[in-house]
N, C-alpha and C positions, 0 to 999 in steps of 0.2 A: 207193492201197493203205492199207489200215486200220492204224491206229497200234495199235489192242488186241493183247493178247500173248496168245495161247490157250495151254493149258496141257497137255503131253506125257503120254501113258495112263501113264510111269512116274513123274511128277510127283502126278500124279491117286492111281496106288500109294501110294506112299508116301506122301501126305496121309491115306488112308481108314487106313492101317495105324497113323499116329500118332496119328490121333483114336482107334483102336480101345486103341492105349497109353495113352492120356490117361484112358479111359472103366475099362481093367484098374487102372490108378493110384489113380484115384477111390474104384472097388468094393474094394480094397485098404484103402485110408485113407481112408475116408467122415471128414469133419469135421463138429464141433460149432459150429464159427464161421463165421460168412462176411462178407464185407465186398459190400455192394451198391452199385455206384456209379451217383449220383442227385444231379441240379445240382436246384434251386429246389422243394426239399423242406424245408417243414417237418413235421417228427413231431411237436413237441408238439401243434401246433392241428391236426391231423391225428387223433392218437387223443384229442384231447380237445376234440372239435367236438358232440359229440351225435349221433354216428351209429353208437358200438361203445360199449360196458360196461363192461369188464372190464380195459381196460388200467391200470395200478396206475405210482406215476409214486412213483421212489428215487433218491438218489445215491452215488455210489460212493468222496463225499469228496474227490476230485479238483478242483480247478481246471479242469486242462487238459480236460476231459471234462463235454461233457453230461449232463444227467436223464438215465435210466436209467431204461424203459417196459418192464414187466412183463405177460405175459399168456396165455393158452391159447389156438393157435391151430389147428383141429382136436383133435386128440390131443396135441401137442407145446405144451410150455412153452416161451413166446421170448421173449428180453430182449432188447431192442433199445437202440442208440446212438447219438445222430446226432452225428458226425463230419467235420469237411470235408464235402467233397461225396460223401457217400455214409453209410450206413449200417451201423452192424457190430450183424450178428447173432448170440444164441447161442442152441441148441436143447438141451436134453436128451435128444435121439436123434442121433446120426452121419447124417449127410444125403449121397449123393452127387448128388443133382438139388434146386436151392432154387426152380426153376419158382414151385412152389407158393405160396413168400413174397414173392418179385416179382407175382404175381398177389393177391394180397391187397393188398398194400401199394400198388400200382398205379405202381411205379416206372417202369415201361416207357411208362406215357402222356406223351405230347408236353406238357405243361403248356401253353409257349406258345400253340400251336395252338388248344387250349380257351379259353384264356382270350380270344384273337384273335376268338371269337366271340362275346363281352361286347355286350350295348349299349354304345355310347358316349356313355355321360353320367356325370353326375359321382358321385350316391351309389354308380354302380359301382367306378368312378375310386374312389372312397376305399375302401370294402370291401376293394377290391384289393391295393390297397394296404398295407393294417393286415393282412391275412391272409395275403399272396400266400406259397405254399409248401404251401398247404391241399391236400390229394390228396382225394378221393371215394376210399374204399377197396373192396374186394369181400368182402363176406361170405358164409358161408355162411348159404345160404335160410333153413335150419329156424333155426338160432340167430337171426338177422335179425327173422325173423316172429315170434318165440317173444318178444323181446327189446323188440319194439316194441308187441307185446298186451300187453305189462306194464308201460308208458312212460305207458299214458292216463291224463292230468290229475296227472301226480310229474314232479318236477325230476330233473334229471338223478343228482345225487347218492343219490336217492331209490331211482333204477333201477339203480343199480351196486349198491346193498345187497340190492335184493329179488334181483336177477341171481345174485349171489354165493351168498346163502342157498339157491336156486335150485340152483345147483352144488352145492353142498357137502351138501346132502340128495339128489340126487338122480342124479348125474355120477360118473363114475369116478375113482377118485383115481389120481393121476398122479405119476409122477415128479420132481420137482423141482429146480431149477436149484441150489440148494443144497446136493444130494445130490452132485451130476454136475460144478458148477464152484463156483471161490471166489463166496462171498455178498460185495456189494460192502458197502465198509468201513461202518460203523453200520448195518449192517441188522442186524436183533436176529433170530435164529437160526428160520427156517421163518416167516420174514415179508418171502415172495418173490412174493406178489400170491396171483392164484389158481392152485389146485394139482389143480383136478376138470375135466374134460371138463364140456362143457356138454350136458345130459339129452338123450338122444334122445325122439322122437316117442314109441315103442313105451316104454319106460320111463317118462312123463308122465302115458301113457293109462290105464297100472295105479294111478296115485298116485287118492286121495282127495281132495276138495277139500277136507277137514277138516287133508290134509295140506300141500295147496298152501297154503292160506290161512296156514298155520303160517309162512310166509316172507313175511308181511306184504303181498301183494300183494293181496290185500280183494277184492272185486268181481270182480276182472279172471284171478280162480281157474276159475273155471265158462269162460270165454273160452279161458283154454289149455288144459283139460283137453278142451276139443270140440276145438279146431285140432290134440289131438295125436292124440286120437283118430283122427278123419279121415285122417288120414295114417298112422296105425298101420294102420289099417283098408281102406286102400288105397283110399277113397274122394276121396282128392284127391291128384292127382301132383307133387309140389315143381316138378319138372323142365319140366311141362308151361308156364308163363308164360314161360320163357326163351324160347320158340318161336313167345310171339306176337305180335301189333302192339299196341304199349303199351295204348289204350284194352280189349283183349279179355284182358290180362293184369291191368288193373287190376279188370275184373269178374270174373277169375276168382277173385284173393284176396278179394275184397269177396263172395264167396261163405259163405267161413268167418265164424263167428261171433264175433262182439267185431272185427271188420274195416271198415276204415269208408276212407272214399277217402286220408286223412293218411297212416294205416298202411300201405295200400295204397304210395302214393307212396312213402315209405319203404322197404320190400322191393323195388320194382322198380328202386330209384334205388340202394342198397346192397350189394345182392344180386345180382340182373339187370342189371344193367350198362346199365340204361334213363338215360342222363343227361339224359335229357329231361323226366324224371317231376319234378315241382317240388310237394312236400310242404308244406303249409299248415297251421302251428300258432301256438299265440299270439305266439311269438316274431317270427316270419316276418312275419304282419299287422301287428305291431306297426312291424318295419322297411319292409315297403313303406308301410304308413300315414305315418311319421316322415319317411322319405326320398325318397319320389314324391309324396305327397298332405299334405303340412305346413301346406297354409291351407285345407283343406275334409277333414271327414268322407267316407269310403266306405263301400258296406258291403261283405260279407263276399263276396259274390258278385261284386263287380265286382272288386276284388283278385285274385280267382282266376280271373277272366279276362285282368286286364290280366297276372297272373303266364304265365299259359297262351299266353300270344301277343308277352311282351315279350323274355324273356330266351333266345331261339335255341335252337339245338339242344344244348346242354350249359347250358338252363335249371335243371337241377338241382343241378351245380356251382357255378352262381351262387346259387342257393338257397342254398346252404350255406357261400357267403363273407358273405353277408346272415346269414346264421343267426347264422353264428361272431363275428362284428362286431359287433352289433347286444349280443351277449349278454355281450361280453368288453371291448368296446371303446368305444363310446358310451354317452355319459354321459344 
């Protein structure tokens, strides 16, 4: 006889009826807060890895409390926390479904599990180490792709400026956390990060390059102004690479102009949820050169094979312990 205990049609009742309470509860009192619970997360080397923009990093004065991570997520401003094991959120809109932020933020992934897939050798062993906590987050495409055409040959600080200017000429202005909740203690009054949505395609593709260029992104003006076109124009579907097998995704963005296989890597690896895509820029050469190849020269081509074929199926997670290491942490 089976040990399991099945469950009575009026047990089953009342379950659907108090989920249906819980759900009247919610839509009632939608919150602005939420607490996300999340073991071996780090947030700081999380948003500040080189793979999002615009998170803006404040303290609230407190001891007891973390940095305090600023930033526009869609349409919604969030402050974020990291707390114990877990994360406390705030929004500027009443939320009764946070889906959305746990999918961005990628709390739900198995961290163990990915990492289980590592090579095992030692400059992984030590990446891991100095970073372990680091999440691959999920962005939105157009901002991803928009974000990374403007990344070619500037430092990262570089891209948080032109990003912002970006915003702020061209985005909606938005609500702010300062409006809606206490600004935490020395923050100087509407100096809550960014406060604009990030431009859509269709609004990009009316802009000027005389006007892009005016956000100090030089060259790489003429490059967004075609990628938003196209997409305003319905000549190329955001949607369409989440549907395909990594290499027929990566020729499809390498279609767009100013797109080149890094960037590419990038959008499918950030975006697409491809963690297999392993993005190659000087950084990256640099640490497989330093950390795999230390008494012999390689070149640029065999790097990006041996990258292509060393680091398993969440090779791009690894990419970005290497990324984040390499640039924060090795001397």
């Amino acid at each position: 006889m089976s040990g399991a205990v099945s469950s009575s049609p009026s047990s089953s009742i009342q379950t659907v009826r108090g989920d249906e309470r819980e759900r009247g509860r919610l839509r009632k009192n939608p919150a602005t807060k939420v607490f996300l619970p999340v073991r071996d997360y780090d947030l700081a080397a999380t948003l500040d890895s080189g793979q999002v923009f615009r998170w803006q990093r404040s303290t609230d004065g407190s001891p007891a409390r973390s940095d305090l991570w600023t930033s526009v997520v869609g349409r919604q401003q969030v402050r974020l926390t990291q707390i114990g094991d877990g994360i406390c959120a705030e929004t500027t809109g009443p939320m009764t479904d946070w889906q959305w932020l746990r999918d961005y933020l990628q709390t739900e992934v198995d961290l163990e599990a990915v990492l289980g897939t590592f090579p095992v050798d030692e400059p992984m062993r030590v990446a891991v180490s100095a970073c372990r906590g680091l999440r691959v987050l999920r962005q939105d495409p157009w901002e991803c792709l928009a974000s990374f055409i403007l990344s070619s040959t500037k430092q990262i600080v570089q891209i948080r400026q032109i990003v912002e200017l970006l915003c702020e000429q061209f985005g909606t202005p938005l609500t702010r956390l300062s409006d809606t909740l206490s600004p935490p203690v020395g923050e100087r009054d509407g100096a809550t990060g960014a406060t604009f949505s990030f431009p859509t395609p269709q609004r990009l593709a009316t802009a000027t390059e005389t006007e892009l260029r005016a956000c100090k992104m030089g060259f790489r003006a003429p490059y967004l102004r075609a990628a938003a076109e196209q997409i305003a124009e319905g000549k190329f579907d955001l949607e369409r690479p989440r549907h395909l097998p990594l290499a027929e995704a990566r020729a499809e963005l390498i279609k767009l102009r100013g797109v080149g296989s890094k960037i590419a890597d990038c959008v499918l690896l950030f975006a697409y949820g491809f963690d297999s895509a392993f993005p190659v820029d000087v950084w990256v050469e640099r640490a497989l050169q330093r950390l795999y190849f230390p008494r012999r020269r390689v070149t640029a081509k065999r790097l990006r094979h041996f990258a292509a074929t060393h680091f398993g199926p969440h090779a791009g997670y690894a990419q970005q312990y290497l990324f984040h290491y390499m640039r924060t942490k090795m001397k």
